[in-house]
C-alpha positions as CSV (number, residue, x, y, z in Angstrom):
1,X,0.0,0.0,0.0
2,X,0.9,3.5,-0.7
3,X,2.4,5.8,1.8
4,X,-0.3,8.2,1.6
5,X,-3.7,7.8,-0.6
6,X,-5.6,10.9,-0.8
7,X,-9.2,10.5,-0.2
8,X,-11.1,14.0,-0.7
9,X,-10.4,17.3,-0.6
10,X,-13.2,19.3,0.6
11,X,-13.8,23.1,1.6
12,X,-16.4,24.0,4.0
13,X,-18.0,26.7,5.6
14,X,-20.6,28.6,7.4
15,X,-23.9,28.8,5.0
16,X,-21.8,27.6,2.2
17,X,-22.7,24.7,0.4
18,X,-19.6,22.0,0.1
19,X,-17.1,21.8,-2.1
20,X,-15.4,18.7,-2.5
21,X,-13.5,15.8,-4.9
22,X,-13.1,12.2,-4.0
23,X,-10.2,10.4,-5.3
24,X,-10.3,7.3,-6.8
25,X,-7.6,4.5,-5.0
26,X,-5.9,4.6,-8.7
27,X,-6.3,7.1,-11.2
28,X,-8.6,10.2,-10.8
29,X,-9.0,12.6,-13.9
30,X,-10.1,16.1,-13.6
31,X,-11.1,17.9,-16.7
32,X,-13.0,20.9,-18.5
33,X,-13.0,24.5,-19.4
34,X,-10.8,26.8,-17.9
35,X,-11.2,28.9,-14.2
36,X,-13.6,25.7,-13.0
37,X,-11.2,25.3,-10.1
38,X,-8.8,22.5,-11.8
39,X,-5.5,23.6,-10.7
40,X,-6.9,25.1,-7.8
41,X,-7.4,21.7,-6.5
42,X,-3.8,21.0,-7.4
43,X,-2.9,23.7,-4.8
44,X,-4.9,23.2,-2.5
45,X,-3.6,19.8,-2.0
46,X,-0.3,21.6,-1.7
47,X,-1.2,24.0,0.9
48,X,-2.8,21.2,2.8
49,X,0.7,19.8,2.8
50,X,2.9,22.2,4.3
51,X,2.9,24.8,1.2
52,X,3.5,28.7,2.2
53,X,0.2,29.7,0.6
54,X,-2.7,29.2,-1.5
55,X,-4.1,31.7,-4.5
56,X,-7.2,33.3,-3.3
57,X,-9.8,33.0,-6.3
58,X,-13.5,34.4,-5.8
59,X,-15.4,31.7,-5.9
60,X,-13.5,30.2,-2.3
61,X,-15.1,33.3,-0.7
62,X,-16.6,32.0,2.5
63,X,-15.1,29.1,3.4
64,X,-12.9,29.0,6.2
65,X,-12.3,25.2,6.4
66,X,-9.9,23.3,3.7
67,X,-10.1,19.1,4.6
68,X,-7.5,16.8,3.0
69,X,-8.6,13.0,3.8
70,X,-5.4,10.7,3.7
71,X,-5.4,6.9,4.1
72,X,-2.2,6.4,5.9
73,X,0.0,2.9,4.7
74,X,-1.0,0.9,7.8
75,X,-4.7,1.7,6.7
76,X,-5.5,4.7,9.4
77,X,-7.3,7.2,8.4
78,X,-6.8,11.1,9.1
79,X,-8.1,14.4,8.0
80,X,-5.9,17.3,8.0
81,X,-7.7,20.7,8.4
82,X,-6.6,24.1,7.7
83,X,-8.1,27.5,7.4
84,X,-7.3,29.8,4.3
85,X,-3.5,31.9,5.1
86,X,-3.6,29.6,8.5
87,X,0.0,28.9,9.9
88,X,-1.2,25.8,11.6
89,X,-2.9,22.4,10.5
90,X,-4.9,20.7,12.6
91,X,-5.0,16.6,12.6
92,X,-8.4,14.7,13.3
93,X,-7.8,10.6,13.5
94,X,-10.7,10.2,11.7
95,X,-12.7,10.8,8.0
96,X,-14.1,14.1,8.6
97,X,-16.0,16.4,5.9
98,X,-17.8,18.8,7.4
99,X,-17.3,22.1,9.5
100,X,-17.3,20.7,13.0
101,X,-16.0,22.5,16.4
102,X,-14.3,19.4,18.3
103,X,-10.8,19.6,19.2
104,X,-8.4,18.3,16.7
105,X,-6.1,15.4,17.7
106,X,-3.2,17.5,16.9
107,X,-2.6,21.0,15.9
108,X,0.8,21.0,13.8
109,X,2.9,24.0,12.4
110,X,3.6,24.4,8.5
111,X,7.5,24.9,8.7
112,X,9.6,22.1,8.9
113,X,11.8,22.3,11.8
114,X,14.3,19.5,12.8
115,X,14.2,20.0,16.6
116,X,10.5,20.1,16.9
117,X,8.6,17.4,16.4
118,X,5.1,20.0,15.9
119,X,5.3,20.6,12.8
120,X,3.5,18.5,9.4
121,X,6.7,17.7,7.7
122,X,8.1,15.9,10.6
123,X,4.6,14.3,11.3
124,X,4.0,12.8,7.7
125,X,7.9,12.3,7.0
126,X,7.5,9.8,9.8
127,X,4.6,8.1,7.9
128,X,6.4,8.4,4.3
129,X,9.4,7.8,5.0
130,X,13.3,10.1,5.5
131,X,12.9,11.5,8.4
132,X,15.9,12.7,9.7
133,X,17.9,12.1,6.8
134,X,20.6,14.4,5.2
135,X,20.8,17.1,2.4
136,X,23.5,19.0,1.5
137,X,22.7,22.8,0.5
138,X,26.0,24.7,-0.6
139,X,29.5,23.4,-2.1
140,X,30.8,23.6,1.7
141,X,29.0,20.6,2.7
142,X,26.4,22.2,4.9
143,X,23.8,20.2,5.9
144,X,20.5,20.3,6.7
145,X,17.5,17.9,7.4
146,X,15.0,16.4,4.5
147,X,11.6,18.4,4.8
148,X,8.4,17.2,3.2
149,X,8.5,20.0,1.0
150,X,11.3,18.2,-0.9
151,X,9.3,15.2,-1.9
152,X,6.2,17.2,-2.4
153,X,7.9,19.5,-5.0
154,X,8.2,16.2,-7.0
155,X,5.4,14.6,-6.6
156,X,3.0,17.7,-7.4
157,X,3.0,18.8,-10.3
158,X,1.7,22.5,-11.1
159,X,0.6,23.7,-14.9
160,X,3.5,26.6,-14.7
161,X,5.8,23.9,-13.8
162,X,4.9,21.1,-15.9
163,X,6.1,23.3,-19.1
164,X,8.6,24.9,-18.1
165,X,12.2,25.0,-19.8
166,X,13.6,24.4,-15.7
167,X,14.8,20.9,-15.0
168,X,11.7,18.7,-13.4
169,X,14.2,18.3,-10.7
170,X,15.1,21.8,-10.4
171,X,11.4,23.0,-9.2
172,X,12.5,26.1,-7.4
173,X,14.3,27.9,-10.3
174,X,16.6,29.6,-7.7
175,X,20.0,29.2,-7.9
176,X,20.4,29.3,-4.0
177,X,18.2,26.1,-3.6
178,X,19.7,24.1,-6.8
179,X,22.7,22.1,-4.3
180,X,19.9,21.1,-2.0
181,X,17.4,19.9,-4.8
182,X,20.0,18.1,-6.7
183,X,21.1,16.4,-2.7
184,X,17.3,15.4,-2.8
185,X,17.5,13.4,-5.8
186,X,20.8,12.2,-5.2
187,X,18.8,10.7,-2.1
188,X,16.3,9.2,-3.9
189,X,18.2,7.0,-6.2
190,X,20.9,6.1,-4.2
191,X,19.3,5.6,-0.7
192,X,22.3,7.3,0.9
193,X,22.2,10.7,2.6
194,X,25.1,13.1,2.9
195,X,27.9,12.5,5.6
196,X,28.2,14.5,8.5
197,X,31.8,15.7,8.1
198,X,32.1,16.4,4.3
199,X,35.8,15.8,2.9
200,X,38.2,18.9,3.1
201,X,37.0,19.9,6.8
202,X,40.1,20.6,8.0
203,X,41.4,20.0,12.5
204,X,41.3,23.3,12.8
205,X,37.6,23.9,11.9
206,X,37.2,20.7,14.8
207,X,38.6,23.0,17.4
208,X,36.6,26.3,17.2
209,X,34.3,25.0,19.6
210,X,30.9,23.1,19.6
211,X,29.5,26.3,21.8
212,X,29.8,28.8,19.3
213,X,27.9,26.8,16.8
214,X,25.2,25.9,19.4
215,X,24.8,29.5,19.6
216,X,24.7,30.7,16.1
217,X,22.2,27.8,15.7
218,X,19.9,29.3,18.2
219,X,20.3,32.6,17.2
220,X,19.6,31.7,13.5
221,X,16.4,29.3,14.9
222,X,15.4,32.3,17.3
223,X,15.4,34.7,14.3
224,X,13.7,32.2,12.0
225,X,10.9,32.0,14.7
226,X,10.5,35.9,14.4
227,X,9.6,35.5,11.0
228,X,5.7,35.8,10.5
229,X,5.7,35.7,6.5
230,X,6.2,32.4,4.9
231,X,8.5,34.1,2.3
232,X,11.8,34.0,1.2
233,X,13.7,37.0,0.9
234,X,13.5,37.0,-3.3
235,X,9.6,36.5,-2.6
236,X,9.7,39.0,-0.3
237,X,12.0,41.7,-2.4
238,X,9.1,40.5,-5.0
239,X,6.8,41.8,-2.6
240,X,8.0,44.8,-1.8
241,X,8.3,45.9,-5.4
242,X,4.7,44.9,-6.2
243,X,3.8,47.0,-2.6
244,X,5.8,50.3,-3.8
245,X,3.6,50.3,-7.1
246,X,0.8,49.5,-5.2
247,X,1.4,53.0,-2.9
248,X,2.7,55.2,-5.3
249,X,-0.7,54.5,-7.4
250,X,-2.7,55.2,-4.2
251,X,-0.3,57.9,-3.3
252,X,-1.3,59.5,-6.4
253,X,-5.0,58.9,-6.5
254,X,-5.6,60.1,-3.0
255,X,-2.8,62.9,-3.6
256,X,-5.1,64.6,-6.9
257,X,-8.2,64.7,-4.4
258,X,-6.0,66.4,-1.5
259,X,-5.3,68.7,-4.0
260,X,-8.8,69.1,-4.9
261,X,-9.7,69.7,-1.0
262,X,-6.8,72.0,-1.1
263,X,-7.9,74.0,-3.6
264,X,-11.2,74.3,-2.2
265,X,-10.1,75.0,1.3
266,X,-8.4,78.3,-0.2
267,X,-11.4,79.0,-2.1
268,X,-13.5,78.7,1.6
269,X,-11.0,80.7,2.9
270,X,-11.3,83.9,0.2
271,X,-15.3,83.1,0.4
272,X,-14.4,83.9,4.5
273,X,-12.6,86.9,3.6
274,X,-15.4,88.2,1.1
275,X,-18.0,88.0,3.5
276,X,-16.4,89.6,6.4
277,X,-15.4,92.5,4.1
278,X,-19.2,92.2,2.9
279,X,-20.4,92.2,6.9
280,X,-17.9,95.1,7.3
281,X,-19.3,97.1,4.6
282,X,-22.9,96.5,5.6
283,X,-22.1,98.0,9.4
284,X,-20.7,100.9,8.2
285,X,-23.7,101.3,5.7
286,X,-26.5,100.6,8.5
287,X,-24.5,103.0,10.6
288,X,-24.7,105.8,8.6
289,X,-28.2,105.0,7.7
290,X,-28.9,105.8,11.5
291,X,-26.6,108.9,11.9
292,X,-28.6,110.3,8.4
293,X,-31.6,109.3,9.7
294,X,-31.1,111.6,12.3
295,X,-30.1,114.4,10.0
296,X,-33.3,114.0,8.0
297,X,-35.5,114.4,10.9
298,X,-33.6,117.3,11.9
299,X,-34.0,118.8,8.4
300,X,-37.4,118.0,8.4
301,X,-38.4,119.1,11.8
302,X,-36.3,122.6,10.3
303,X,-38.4,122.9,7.8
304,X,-41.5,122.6,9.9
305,X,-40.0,125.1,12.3
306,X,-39.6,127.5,9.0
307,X,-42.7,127.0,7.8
308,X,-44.6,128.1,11.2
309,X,-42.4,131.1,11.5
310,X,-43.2,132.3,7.9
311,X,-46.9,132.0,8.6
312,X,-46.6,133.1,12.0
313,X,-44.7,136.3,10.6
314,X,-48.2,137.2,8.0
315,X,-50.2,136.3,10.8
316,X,-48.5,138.8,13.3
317,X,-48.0,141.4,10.6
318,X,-51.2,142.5,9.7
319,X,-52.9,141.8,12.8
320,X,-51.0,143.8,15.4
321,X,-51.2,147.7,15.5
322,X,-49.3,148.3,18.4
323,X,-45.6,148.1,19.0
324,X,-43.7,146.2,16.0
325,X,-43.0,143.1,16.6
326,X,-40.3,143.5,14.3
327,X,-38.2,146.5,15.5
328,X,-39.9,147.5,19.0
329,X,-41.3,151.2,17.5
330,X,-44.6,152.4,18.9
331,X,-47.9,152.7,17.1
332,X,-47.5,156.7,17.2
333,X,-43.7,156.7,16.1
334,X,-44.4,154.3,13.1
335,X,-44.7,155.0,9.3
336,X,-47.8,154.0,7.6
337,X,-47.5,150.2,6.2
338,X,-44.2,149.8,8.4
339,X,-45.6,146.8,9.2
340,X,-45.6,145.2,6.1
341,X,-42.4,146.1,4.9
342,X,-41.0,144.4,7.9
343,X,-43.2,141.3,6.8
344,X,-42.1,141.0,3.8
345,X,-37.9,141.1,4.7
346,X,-38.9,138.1,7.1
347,X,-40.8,136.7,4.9
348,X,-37.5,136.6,2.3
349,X,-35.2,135.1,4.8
350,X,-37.2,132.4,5.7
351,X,-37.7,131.7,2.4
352,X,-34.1,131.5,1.7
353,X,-33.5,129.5,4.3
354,X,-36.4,127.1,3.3
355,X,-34.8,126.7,0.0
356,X,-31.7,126.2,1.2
357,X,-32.6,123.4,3.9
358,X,-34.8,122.0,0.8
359,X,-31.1,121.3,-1.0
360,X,-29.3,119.8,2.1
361,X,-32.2,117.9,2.4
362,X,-32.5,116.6,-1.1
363,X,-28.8,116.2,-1.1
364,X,-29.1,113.9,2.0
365,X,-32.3,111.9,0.6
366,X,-29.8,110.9,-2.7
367,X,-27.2,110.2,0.1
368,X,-29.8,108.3,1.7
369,X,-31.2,106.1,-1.2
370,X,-28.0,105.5,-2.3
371,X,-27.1,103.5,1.1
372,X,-30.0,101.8,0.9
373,X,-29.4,100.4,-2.5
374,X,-25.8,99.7,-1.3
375,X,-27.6,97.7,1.7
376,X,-29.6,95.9,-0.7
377,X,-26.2,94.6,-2.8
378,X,-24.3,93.6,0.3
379,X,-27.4,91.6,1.2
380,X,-27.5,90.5,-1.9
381,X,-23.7,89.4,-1.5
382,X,-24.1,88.1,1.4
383,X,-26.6,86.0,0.5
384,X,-24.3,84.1,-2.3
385,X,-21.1,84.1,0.1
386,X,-23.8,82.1,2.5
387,X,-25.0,79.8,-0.5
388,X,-21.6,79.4,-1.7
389,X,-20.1,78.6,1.5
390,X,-22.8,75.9,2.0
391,X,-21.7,74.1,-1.5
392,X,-18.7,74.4,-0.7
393,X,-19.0,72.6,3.0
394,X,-20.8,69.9,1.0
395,X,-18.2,69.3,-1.5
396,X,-15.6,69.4,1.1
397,X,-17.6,66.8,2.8
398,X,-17.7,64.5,-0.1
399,X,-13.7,65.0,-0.8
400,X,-13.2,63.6,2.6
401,X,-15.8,61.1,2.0
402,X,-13.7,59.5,-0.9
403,X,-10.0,60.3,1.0
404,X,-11.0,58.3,4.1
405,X,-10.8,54.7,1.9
406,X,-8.0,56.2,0.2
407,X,-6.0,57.4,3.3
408,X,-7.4,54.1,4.6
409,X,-5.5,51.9,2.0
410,X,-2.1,53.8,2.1
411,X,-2.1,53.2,5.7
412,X,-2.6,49.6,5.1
413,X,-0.3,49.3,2.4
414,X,2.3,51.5,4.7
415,X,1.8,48.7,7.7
416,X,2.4,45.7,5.2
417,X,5.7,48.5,3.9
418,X,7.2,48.1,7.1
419,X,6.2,44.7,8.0
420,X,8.0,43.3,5.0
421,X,11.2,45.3,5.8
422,X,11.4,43.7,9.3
423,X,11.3,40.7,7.3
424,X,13.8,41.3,5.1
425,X,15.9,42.7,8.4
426,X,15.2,39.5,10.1
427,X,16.8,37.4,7.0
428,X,19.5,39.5,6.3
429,X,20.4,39.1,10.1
430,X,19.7,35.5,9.5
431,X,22.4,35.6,6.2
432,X,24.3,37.5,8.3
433,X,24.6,34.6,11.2
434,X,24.9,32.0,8.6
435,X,28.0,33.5,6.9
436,X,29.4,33.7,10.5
437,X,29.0,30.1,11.1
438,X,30.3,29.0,7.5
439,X,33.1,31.3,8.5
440,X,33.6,29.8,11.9
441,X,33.3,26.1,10.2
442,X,35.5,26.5,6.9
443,X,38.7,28.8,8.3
444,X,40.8,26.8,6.4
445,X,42.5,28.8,3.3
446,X,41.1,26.8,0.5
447,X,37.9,25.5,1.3
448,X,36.6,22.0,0.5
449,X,35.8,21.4,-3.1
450,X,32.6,20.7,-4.1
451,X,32.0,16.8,-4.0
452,X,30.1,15.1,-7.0
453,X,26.2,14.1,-6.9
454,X,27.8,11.2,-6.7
455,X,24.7,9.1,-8.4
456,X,25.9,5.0,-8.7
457,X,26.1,4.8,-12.3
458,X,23.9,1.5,-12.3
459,X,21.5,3.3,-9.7
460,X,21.1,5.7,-12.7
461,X,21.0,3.6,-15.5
462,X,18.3,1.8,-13.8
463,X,16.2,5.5,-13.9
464,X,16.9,6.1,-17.1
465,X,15.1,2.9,-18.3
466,X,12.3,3.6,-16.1
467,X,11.8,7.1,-17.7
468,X,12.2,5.1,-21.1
469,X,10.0,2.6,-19.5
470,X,7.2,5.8,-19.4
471,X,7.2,7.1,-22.5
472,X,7.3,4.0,-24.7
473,X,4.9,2.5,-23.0
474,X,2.8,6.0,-23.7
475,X,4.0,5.5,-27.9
476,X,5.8,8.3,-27.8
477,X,7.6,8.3,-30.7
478,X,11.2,7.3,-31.0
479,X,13.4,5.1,-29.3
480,X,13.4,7.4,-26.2
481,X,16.6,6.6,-24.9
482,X,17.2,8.7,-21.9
483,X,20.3,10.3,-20.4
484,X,19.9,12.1,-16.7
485,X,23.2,15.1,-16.6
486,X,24.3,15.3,-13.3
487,X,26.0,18.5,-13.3
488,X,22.6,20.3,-14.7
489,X,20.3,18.0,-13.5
490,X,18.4,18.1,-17.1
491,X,17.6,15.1,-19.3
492,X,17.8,14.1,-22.6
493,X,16.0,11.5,-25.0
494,X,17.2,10.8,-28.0
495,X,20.0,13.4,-27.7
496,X,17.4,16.5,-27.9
497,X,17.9,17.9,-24.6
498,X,14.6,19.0,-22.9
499,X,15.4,22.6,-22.6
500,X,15.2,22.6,-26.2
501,X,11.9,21.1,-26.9
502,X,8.6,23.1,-27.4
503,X,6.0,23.3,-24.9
504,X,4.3,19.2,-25.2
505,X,7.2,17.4,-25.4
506,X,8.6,19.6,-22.2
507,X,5.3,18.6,-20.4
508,X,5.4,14.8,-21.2
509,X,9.0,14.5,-20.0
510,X,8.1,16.0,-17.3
511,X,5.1,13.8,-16.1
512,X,7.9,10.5,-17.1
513,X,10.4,12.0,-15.0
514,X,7.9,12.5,-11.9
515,X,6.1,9.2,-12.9
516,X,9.9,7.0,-13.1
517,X,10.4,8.5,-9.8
518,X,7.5,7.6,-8.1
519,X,7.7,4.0,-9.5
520,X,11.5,3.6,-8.3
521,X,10.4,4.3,-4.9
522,X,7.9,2.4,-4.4
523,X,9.9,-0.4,-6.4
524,X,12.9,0.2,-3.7
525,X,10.8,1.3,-0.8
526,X,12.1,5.0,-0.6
527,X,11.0,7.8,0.6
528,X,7.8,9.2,-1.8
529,X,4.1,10.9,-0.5
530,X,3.0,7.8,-3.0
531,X,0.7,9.9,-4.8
532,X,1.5,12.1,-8.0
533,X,-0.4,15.3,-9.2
534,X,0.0,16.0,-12.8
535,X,-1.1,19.4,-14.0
536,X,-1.4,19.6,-17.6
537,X,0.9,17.0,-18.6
538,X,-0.3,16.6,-22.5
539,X,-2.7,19.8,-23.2
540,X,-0.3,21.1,-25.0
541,X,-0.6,17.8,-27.8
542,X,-1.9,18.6,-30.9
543,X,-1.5,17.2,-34.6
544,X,0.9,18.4,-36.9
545,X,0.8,21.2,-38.8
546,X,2.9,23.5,-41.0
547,X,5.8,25.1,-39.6
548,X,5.3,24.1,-36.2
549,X,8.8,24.4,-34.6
550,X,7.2,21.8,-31.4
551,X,7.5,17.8,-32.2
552,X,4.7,16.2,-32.1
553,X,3.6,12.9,-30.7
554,X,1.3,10.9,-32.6
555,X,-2.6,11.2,-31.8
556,X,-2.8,8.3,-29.5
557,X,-0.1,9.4,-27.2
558,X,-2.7,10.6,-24.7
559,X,-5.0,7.7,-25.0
560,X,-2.1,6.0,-24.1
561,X,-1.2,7.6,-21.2
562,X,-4.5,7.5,-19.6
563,X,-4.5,3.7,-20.0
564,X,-1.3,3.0,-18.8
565,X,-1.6,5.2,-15.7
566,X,-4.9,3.2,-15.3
567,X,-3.7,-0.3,-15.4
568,X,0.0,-0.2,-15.0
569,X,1.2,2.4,-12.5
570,X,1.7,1.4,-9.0
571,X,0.7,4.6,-7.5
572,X,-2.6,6.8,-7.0
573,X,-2.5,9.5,-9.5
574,X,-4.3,12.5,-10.5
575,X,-4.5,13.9,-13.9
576,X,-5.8,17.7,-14.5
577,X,-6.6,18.5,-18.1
578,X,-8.5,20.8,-20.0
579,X,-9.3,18.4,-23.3
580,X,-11.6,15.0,-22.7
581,X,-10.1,11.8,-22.5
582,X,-10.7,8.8,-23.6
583,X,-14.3,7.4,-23.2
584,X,-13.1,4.2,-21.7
585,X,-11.1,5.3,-19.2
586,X,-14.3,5.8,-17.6
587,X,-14.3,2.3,-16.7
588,X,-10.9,2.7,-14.4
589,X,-10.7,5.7,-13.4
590,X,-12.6,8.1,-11.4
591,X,-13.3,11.2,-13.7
592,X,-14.9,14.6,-12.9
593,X,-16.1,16.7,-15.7
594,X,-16.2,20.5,-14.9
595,X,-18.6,22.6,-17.2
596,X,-18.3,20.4,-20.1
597,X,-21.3,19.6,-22.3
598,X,-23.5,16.8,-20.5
599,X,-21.8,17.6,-17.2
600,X,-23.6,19.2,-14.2
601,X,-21.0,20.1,-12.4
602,X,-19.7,24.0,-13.2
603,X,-16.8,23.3,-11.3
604,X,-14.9,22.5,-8.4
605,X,-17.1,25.1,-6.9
606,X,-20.5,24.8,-6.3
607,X,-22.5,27.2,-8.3
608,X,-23.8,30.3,-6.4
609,X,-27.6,29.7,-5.5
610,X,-29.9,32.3,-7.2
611,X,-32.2,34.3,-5.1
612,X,-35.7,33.8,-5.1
613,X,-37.4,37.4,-6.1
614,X,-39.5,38.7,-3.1
């Protein structure tokens, strides 16, 4: 039995109906149109595994639950549990498939670590085998312990990888990783793991001290523990350049509305201006409106006071025959009609000064209307500043309206900024303690050459005929005689070097490389997950046609391939394709048809349910 046999992946959640896949014990093919959640289950059987993360697609809104059923090789069975961007995986001893609140037999971490026993890689590596054994990572002969990562990087499969020029053993593509990843395959067809003392360490190295190691080791596992993003440092960098776009497009969004509220604050602030001039104005008017209203009942009561006293003068005149009222004479010392001579010079000045109050008071009613028509405007004014103002407040208040998201994200974005550099602080102390301790363990002056792969040549001829084994037993054409290069970890068949080949024939190798290896282990009981995950191994297969640069396999490659992995391979696999395969492969293999034409399934995914109109 297999060291692992997947059972179902399934994703739950709260008022969400359930998503699931059930493998079959042999060969389980997933196919149909593209974004129906196909590779997505190829990840999330990654994730569920130990992987740093998992692609966040719309449709997994909701669920908080991920369940991976495995059928361990002395026929247990367990369900490991994990929520979405989780750093822990929870472990039930039993088949469980729905969202349930019981304690978990075991709540694991995701990151492998060698003196800690809580963590999945440890826990499974126990189950699959190589646990505890050796990998070299640098030309120095620095060791560290197999993970599960390492055999789940070739034993799934993902479409970008399947196709890609890299070597199939080679799955990181960094240069950093490719002495440990070429260790790990070295392991797998020899059965050896590296030595602990490396040739070329030299006495002197033997004498710095077992102390100072033990405490570069905990310093670099304290440091490692401070990390809280399951990046690397590239990945990070990566990041970090994605996050700087990310806030200067924010910056600049939310920057052209500040200067929008800018603009408008100094328009408030001229509007303020305006209208205190405007109230200003309208004082000093309203003021002299009161001080002239004085001066026109003054005038008028003037001209009232004139008026009596000119008819009081005619009245007084021809009435009185005694003494004048005008110049004191006696009746017998005055001249005849003295009295209205006197009369009449009266009469004259307060005419004139009638006339002349008239004009001062004419003068003052101009004066007059003219302030009142000045009050009138600077109401008038007034009025707009107010309505002005008030449109103003209310676009004010929708400029801050649409900043608060925007000042909302940049502060966000700036958090995740400076998370990401304590990160990259963390790892460069980290670089920093490891160069220390290569230092303090290679002070010779030449340091130890790098030693060969040192792959048995019969362990690796053996391989080769397995890969061979694959593809003729797939008719691909040719003799497909197969040659593994050690020093680039690559292979060849038929002397065409993979990294040459177009897209198909770099997919098919691919899948015979991962499915040689998983038959060799299971042949020679080595370490392996004993399941495969192939990812688009031959959508890329097509006839031939004119001035196609790719070689092409004949038609029945892929009817081929789906047979033998059927009825011939010794471990569970699963297939993801786009294009149908063959009918009768129904018969021996569970297949899942996602939004193709007589299928009622859209998808991994459950469709979403419609709402009922009200």
């Amino acid at each position: 039995m297999s060291a692992l046999t997947l059972l179902h992946l399934t994703f739950v959640g709260p008022d969400k109906e359930t998503a699931t896949v059930e493998f079959g014990p042999k060969l389980t093919v997933i196919y149909g149109a593209s974004n129906t959640g196909k590779s997505f289950i190829a990840q999330a059987i990654d994730y569920m595994l130990g992987a740093g993360k998992l692609k966040e697609i719309n449709e997994a809104t909701g669920y908080t639950r991920i369940l991976l059923g495995l059928r361990l090789a002395n026929g247990k069975v367990i369900t490991l549990a994990r929520a979405p961007g989780a750093k822990k995986i929870d472990v039930y001893n039993e088949d469980l498939r729905v969202l349930t609140a019981q304690r978990p037999d075991a709540t694991l971490g995701t990151v492998h670590n060698p003196k800690s026993e809580d963590n999945i890689s440890r826990y499974l590596l126990k189950v699959v085998g190589g646990e505890g054994r050796r990998i070299r990572t640098n030309a120095n002969g620095k060791l560290r312990t197999l993970s599960l990562r390492d055999l789940a990087h070739l034993c799934i499969v993902h479409e970008e990888q399947m196709a890609s020029p890299r070597s199939p053993v080679l799955v990181s593509g960094q240069r950093t990783s490719e002495t440990a990843e070429k260790s790990v395959f070295r392991f797998l067809l020899s059965g050896e793991d590296e030595a602990d003392n490396p040739a070329g360490t030299s006495e002197v190295e033997k004498k710095i001290g077992k102390g100072k190691r033990d405490l570069l080791d905990q310093l670099i596992l304290d440091a490692q523990t401070s990390l809280t993003i399951e990046a690397n440092e590239p990945q990070l960098r990566e990041q970090l350049t994605r996050l700087e776009t990310s806030l200067a497009d924010a910056s600049a969004a939310a920057g052209e509305l500040v200067s929008q509220r800018s603009a408008l604050l100094e328009r408030n602030r001229a509007l303020e201006s305006q209208s205190t001039h405007t109230r200003r104005r309208t004082d000093e008017a309203q003021s002299l409106l009161a001080r002239f209203g004085l001066l026109r009942q003054q005038y008028e009561s003037d001209l009232a006071r004139l008026g009596m006293v000119e008819e009081a003068g005619n009245l007084l005149g021809y009435f009185r025959t005694e003494t004048c009222v005008f110049c004191g004479a006696a009746a017998e010392h005055q001249q005849p009609g003295h009295h209205l001579d006197e009369t009449s010079q009266l009469q004259s000045a307060v005419i004139a000064e009638i006339r002349k109050t008239n004009e001062l008071y004419a003068d003052l009613m101009i004066t007059l209307e003219d302030l009142e028509a000045q009050l009138t405007t600077l109401d008038t004014e007034h009025t707009d500043f107010r309505r002005e103002a008030a449109t103003l407040e209310r676009e004010l208040a929708d400029l801050d309206e649409r900043l608060a998201p925007q000042h909302a994200d940049v502060r966000g974005l700036l958090a995740v900024r400076s998370q990401i550099h304590d990160e990259l602080a963390i790892h460069a102390q980290i670089q920093r303690l490891e160069d220390t301790k290569d230092r303090l363990s290679n002070i010779s002056p030449t340091p130890p050459p790098a030693r060969a792969d040192g792959i048995p040549a019969v362990h690796l001829a053996e391989f080769e005929r397995l890969i061979q084994r694959e593809l003729l037993a797939w008719k691909v054409s040719g003799e497909n005689r197969v040659n593994y290069e050690v020093s680039t970890a690559e292979i060849s068949v038929d002397t065409r070097k993979r990294t040459g080949e177009g897209k198909g024939v770099r997919s098919i190798l691919h899948a015979a490389l991962t499915a040689a290896l998983a038959r060799w282990s299971a042949d020679r009981d080595m370490p392996h997950l004993g399941f495969v995950v192939l990812d688009s191994p031959v959508v890329t297969f097509r006839q031939p046609e004119d001035n196609d640069d790719d070689v092409v396999l004949p038609a029945d490659v892929v009817d081929h391939f789906y047979r033998d992995l059927a009825s011939n391979f010794l471990c569970q696999v699963v297939v993801i394709e786009n294009k149908t395969p063959p009918s009768d492969i129904n018969d021996y293999a569970r297949v899942y048809p996602f939004r193709v034409d007589g299928s009622r399934r859209p998808g991994f995914f459950p469709a979403p349910k419609r709402k009922k109109n009200s």
